[in-house]
LOFI-30801 format. One record per residue (C-alpha): z, y, x; residue in one letter. Coordinates in Angstrom, 3 decimals, padded with zeros to 6 digits. Example, Ala and Ser with C-alpha at 12.3 -4.5 7.8 and 13.67 -1.06 7.14 Angstrom:
<atoms>
{zz 007.800&yy -004.500&xx 012.300&aa A} $
{zz 007.140&yy -001.060&xx 013.670&aa S} $
</atoms>
This chain:
<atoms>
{zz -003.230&yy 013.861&xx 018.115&aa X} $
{zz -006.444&yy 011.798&xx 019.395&aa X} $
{zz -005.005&yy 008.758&xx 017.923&aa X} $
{zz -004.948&yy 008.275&xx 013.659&aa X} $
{zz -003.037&yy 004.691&xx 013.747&aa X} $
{zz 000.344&yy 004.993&xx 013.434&aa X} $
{zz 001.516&yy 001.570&xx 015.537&aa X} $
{zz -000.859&yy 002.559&xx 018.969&aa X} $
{zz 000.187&yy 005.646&xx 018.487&aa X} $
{zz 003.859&yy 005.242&xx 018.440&aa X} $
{zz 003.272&yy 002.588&xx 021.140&aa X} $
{zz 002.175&yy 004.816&xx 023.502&aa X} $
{zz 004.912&yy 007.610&xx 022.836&aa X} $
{zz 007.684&yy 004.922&xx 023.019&aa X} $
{zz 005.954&yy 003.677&xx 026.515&aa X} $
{zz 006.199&yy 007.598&xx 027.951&aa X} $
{zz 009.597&yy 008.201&xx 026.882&aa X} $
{zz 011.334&yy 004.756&xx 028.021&aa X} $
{zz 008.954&yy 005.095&xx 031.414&aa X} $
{zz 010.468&yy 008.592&xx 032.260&aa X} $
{zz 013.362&yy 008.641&xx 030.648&aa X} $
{zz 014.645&yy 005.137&xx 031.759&aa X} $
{zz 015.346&yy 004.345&xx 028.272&aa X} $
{zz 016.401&yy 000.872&xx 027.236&aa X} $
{zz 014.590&yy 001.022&xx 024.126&aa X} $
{zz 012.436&yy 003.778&xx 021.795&aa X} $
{zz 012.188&yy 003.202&xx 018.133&aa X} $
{zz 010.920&yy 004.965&xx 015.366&aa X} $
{zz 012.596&yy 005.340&xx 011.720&aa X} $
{zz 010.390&yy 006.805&xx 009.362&aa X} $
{zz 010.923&yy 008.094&xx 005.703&aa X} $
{zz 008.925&yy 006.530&xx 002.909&aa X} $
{zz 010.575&yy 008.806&xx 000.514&aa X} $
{zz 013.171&yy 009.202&xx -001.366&aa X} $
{zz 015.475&yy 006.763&xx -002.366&aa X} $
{zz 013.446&yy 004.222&xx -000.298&aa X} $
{zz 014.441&yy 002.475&xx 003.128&aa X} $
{zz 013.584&yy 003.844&xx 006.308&aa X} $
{zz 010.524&yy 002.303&xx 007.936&aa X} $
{zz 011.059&yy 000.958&xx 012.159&aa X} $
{zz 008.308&yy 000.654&xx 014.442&aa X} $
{zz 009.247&yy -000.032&xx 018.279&aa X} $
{zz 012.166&yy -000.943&xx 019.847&aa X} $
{zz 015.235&yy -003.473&xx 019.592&aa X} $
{zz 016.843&yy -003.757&xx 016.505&aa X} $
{zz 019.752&yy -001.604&xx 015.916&aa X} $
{zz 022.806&yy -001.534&xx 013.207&aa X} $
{zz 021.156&yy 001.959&xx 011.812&aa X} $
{zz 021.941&yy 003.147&xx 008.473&aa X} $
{zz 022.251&yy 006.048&xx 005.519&aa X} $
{zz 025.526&yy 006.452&xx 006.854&aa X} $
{zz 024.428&yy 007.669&xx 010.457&aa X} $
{zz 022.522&yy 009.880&xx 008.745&aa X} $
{zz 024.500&yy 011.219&xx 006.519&aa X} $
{zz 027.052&yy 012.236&xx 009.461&aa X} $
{zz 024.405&yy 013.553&xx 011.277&aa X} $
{zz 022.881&yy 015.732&xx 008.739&aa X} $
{zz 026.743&yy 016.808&xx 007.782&aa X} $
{zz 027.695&yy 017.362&xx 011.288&aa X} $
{zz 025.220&yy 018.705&xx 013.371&aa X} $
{zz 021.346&yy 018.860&xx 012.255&aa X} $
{zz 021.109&yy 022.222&xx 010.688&aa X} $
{zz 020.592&yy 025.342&xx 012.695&aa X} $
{zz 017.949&yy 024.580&xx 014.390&aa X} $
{zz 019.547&yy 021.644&xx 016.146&aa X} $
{zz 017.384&yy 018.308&xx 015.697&aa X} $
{zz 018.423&yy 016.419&xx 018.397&aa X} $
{zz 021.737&yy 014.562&xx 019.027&aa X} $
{zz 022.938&yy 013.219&xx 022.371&aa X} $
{zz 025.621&yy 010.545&xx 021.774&aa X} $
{zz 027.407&yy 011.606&xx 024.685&aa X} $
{zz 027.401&yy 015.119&xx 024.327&aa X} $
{zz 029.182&yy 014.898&xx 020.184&aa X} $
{zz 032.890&yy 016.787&xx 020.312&aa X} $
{zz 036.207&yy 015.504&xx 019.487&aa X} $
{zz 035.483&yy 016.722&xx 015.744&aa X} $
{zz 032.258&yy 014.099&xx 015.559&aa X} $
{zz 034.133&yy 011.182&xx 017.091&aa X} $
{zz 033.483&yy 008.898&xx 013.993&aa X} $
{zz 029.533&yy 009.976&xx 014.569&aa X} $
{zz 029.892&yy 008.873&xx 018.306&aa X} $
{zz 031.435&yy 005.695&xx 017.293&aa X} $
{zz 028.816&yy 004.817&xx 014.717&aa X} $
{zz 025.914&yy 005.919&xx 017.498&aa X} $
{zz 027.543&yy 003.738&xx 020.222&aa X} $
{zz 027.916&yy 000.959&xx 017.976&aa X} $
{zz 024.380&yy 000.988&xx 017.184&aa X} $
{zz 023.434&yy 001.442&xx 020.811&aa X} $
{zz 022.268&yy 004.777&xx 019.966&aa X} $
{zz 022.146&yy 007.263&xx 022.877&aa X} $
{zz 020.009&yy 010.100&xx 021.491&aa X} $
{zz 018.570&yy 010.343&xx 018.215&aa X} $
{zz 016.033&yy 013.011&xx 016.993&aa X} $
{zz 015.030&yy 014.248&xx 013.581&aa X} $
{zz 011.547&yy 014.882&xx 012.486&aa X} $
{zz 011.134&yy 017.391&xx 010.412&aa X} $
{zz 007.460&yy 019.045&xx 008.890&aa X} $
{zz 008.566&yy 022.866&xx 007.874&aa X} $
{zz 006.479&yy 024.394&xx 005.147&aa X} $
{zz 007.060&yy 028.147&xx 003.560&aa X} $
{zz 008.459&yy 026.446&xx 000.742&aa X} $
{zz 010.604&yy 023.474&xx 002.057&aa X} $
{zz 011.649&yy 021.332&xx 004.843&aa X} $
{zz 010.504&yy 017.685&xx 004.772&aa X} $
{zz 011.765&yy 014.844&xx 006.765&aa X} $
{zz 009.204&yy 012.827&xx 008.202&aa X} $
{zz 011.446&yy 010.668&xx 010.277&aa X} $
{zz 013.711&yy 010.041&xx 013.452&aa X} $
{zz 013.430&yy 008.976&xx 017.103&aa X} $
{zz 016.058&yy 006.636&xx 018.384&aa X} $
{zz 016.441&yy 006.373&xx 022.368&aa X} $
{zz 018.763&yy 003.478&xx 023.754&aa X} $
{zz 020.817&yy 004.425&xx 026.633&aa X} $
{zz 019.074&yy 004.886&xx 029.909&aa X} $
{zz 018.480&yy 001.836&xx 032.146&aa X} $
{zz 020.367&yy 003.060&xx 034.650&aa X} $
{zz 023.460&yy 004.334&xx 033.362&aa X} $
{zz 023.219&yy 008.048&xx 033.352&aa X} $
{zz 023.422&yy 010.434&xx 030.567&aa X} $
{zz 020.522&yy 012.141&xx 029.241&aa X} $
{zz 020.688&yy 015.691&xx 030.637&aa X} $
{zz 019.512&yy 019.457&xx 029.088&aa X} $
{zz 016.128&yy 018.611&xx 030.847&aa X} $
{zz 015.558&yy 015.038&xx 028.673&aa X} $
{zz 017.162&yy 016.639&xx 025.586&aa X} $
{zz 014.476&yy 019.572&xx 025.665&aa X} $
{zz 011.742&yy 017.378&xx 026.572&aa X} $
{zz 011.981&yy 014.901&xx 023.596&aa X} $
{zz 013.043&yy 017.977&xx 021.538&aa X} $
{zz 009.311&yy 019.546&xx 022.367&aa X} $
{zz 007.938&yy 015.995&xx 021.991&aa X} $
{zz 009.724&yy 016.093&xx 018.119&aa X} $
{zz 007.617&yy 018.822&xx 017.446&aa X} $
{zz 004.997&yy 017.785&xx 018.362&aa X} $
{zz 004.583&yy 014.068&xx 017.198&aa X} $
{zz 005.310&yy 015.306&xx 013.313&aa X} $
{zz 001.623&yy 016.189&xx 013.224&aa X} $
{zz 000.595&yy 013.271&xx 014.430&aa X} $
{zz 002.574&yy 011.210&xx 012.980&aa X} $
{zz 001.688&yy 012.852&xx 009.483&aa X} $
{zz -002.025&yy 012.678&xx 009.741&aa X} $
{zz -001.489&yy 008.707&xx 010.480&aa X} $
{zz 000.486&yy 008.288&xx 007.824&aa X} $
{zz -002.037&yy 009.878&xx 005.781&aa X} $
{zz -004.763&yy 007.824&xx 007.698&aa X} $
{zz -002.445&yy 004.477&xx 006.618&aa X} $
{zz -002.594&yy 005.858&xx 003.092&aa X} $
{zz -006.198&yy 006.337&xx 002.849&aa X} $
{zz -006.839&yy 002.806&xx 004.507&aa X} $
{zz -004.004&yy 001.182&xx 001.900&aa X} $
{zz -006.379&yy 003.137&xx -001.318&aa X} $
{zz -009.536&yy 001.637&xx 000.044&aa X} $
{zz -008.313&yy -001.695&xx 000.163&aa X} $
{zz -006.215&yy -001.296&xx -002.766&aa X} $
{zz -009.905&yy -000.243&xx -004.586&aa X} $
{zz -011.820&yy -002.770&xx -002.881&aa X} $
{zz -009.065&yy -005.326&xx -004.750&aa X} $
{zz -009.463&yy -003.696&xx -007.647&aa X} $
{zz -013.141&yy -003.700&xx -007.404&aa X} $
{zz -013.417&yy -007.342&xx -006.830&aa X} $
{zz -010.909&yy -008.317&xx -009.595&aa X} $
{zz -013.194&yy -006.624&xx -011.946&aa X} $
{zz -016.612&yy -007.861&xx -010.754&aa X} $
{zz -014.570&yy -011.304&xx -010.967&aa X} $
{zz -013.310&yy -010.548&xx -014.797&aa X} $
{zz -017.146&yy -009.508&xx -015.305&aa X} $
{zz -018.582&yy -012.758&xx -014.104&aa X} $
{zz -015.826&yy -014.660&xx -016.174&aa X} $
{zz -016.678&yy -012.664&xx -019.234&aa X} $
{zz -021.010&yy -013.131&xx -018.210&aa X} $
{zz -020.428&yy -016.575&xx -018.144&aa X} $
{zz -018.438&yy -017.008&xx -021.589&aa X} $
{zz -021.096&yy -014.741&xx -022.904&aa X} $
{zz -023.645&yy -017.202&xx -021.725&aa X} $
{zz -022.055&yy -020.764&xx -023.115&aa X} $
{zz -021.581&yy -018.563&xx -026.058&aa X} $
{zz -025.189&yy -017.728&xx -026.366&aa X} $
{zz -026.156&yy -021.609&xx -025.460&aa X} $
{zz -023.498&yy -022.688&xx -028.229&aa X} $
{zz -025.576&yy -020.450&xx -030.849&aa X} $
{zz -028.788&yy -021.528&xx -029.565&aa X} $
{zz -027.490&yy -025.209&xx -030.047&aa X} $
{zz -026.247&yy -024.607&xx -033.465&aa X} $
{zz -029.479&yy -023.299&xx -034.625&aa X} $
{zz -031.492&yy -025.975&xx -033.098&aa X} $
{zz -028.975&yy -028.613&xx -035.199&aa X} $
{zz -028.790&yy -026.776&xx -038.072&aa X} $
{zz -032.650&yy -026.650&xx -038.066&aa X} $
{zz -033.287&yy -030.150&xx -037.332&aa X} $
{zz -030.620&yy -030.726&xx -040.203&aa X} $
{zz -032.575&yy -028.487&xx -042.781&aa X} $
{zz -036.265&yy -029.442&xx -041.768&aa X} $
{zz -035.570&yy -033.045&xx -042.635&aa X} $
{zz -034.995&yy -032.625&xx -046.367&aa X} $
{zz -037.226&yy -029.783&xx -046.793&aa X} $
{zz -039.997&yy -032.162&xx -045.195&aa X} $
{zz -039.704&yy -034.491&xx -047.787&aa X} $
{zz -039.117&yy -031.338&xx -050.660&aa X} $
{zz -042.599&yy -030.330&xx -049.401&aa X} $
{zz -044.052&yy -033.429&xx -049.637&aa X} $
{zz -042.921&yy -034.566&xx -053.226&aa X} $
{zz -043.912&yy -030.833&xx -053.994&aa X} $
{zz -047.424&yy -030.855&xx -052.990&aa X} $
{zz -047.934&yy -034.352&xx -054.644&aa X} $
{zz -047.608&yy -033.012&xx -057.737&aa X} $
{zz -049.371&yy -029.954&xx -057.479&aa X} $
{zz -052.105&yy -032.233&xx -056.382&aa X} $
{zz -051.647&yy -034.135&xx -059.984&aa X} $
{zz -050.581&yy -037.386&xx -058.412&aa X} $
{zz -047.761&yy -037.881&xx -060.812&aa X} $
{zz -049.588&yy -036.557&xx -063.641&aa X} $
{zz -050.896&yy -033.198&xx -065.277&aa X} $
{zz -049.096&yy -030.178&xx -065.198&aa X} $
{zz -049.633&yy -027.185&xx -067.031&aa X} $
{zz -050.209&yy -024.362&xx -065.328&aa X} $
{zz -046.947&yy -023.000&xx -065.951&aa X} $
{zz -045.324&yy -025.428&xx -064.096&aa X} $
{zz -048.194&yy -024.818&xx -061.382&aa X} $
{zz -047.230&yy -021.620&xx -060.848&aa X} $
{zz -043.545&yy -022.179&xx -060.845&aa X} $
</atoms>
């Protein structure tokens, strides 16, 4: 529970369990939800599907029972056994998070057989049984830690995208504001040229160069 990232943590669990449990291989398959694939951290790859599961749930989880030990499956959970072996699947554990209200699925270890060719015994099946219960907690809290990390950097995205759009829309405001700025400056040059000369002709003849005026016209 010290640890809050999921991959060191997991790391370290797979480490105790293949170091003394002689297992080939640990892996994790964790839930992402419904209706979503199951997420593997650790371990070889293995041919694990919905199908596995849905035996397993059908045919033995349930009562309490969370862990399955290939070898140990009856004659009546021989198609189970096959699918495990196939997969290279010695022992597989659920993880489940109970509440007062439901029962959530949080994932599932996977062991590999044992290096040295013995079964896993009532001893190894109660120890990662304990260990199940355990790791759901952690696990959980660095899930949530993930989450938390996956918002931040999904807001500091988000953040930057719209200081970028802001700078975008600054800068069109600006060439904007230049384009007015140049329009008036033309359109002023444009106007003071004829209005120069208006003036001028103006004032000449208030100042009776082209003749009298009345003061009539004066005025107007």
């Amino acid at each position: 529970v010290s640890k809050i990232e999921l991959e060191p943590l997991l790391s370290t669990i797979s480490r105790m369990l293949e170091g003394n449990l002689k297992a080939e291989y640990t892996a994790f398959a964790l839930s992402q939800g419904p209706h979503k694939h199951l997420r593997f951290i650790g371990g070889s790859e293995t041919i694990f599907d919905n199908k596995i599961l849905a035996q397993a749930h059908s045919q033995v989880f349930g009562d309490g029972i969370k862990v399955i030990a290939t070898e140990e499956l009856s004659e009546e959970q021989s198609d189970l056994r096959a699918h495990l072996e196939h997969a290279n699947i010695a022992v597989l554990a659920r993880l489940t998070a109970s509440s007062d209200h439901h029962t959530e699925d949080v994932g599932y270890i996977v062991l590999g057989p044992k290096k040295n060719s013995e079964v896993y015994n009532a001893k190894d099946i109660r120890v990662i049984d304990i260990l199940a219960n355990e790791l759901v907690i952690a696990i959980q809290n660095a899930l949530r830690f993930e989450e938390i990390q996956s918002f931040n950097l999904t807001l500091q995205e988000k953040i930057h995208n719209a200081t970028r759009e802001l700078q975008k829309t600054n800068e069109r405001l600006r060439l904007l504001d230049q384009t007015k700025d140049d329009f008036i400056s033309m359109a002023s040059h444009q106007l003071r040229t004829p209005l120069t000369s208006v003036k001028g002709y103006l004032s000449m003849v208030l100042e009776g160069d082209a003749g009298k005026i009345t003061p009539t016209q004066q005025k107007m």
